[in-house]
Steps between C-alpha positions, in 0.01 A plus 500: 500500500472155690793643758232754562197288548685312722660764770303525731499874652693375821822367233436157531461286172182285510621202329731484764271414756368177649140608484558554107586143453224407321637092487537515835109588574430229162687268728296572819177450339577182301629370869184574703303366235698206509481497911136505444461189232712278727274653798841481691309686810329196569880311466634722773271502692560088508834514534502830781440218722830364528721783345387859656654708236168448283307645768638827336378439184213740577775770543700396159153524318483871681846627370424331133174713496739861653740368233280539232321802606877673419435438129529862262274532238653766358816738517481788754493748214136349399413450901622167572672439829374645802166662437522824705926497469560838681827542298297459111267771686754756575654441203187615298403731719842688456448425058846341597581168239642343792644608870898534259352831434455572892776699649373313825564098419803421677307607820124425412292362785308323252805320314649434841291161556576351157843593512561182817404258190627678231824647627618632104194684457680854504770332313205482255355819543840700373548271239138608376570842590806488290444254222108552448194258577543327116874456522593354903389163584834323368705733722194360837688383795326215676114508570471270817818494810474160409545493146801409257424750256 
């Protein structure tokens, strides 16, 4: 039942992405609150003056804030991720459990983007197909191009 929770309707396993992390978001917030007690704005902003890499630090605080504004809620199958994902839509809109029960997947327009950062994700898809959504995430290839796993 969990295996199913967790697919999302593109074949991707939530837990296995970064914005499901929940220590890493923990993390993030204990760090800006700790940024803020030790009011290290005010620190940079001394030492900018002879080292121009803190200049930036107005930038750093802009990527911590997009950083945390990748945080999931929830899994897809309960409308986490992407608010107005086009693929959960067609999905539904088909009564499909997931786009393994598409005849179209290998070739779908709308896979096609996550498939540059996810390049097992019709690896994924047959196993699903073939093994069922409660029986397939041990068989996953690897989530991220990047990833070990």
């Amino acid at each position: 039942m969990a295996e199913k929770r967790l697919t999302s309707y593109c074949g991707l396993y939530c837990l296995d992405c970064v914005p499901s992390k929940k220590c890493l978001f923990e993390n993030l917030e204990k760090f800006e609150q700790q940024l803020e007690e030790v009011e290290l704005e005010k620190y940079v902003l001394l030492k900018s003056s002879s080292n121009s890499t803190f200049k930036k630090y107005p930038v750093f605080l802009e990527v911590l804030a997009e950083i945390k504004k990748l945080k999931c809620s929830a899994p897809c199958r309960e409308n986490g991720g992407i608010a107005d994902c086009k693929i959960r839509s067609c999905a539904i809109s088909k009564k499909y459990e997931g786009c393994w029960e598409c005849s179209e997947f290998k070739d779908c327009k709308l896979l096609f983007p996550i498939k540059k950062v996810h390049p097992l994700l019709n690896h994924n898809l047959k196993i699903i197909k073939n093994q069922g959504i409660d029986n397939w995430t041990a068989k996953r290839g690897k989530h991220y191009s990047w990833s070990k796993q």
